[in-house]
N, C-alpha and C positions, 0 to 999 in steps of 0.2 A: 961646208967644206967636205964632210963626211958624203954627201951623195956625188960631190966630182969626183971626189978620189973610187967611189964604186964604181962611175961609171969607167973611169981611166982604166980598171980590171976587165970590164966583159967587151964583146964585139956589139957596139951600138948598129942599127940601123940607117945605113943611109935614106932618109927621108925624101921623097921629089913633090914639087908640089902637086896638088891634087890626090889624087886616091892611091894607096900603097896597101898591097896584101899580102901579107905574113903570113904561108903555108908550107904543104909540102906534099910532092906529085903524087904520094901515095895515101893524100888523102881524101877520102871519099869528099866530105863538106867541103874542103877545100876545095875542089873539083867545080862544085855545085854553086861556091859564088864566083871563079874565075869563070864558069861558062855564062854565067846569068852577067856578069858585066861585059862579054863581050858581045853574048846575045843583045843589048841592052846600047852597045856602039859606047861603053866607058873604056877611057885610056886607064892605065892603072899601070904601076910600078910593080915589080911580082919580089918578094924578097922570100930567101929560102931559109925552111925556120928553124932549119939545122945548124945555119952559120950565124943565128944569131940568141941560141937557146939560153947561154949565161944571162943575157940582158933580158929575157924575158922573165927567167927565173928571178931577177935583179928586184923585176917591178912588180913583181908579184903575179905574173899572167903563167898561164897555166895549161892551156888550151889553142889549140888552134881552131878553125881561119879565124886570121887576126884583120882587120881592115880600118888602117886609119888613114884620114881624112886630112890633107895639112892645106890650110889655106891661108898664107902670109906665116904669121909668129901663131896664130891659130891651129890647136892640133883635137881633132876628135879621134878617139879609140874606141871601135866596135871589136865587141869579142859574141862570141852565142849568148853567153852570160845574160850581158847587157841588151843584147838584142831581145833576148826573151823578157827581159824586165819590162825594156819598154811595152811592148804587145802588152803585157800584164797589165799594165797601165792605161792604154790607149783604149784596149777590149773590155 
C-alpha cells in the first residue's frame, strides 16, 4: 500500500509499448542514444526527464538517459549504470 500511495505523489511515466527514453535535450548521452536509435530505424517514445524527476528520484534512479524497454506486462530498465555492468560482465 505504501508504494501506490508514493506513486499517487510523483508524475509517473507514460509508458508505450516498445522502447521509451527518458532524457533531456541538453543532454549530451542523451543525445547520443536518441541519434544511434534513429540511426539504427528504432521507434522509441522520447519522455522528458524534467516532467518526470520526482518519480525517478522515487525509484531510486539518479541519472539520465534512461531507456526502457516494455514488452506486454514486461518491463526492462537501462540506465549507464547498468549498461556498464553488463559490458563488465560480457568482456
Amino acid at each position: 500500500m505504501f508504494i501506490v500511495s508514493g506513486f499517487l505523489n510523483t508524475t509517473t511515466p507514460v509508458l508505450k509499448e516498445g522502447f521509451n527514453l527518458i532524457g533531456l535535450e541538453t543532454c549530451a548521452h542523451c543525445m547520443e542514444v536518441k541519434e544511434k536509435m534513429i540511426s539504427v530505424k528504432k521507434e522509441f517514445n522520447e519522455i522528458n526527464a524534467g516532467d518526470v524527476k520526482e518519480f525517478l528520484s522515487f525509484v531510486g534512479i539518479n541519472e539520465i538517459p534512461i531507456l526502457i524497454i516494455k514488452e506486454g506486462k514486461d518491463i526492462k530498465i537501462i540506465t549507464q549504470k547498468s549498461a556498464r555492468s553488463e559490458e563488465r560482465r560480457v568482456g
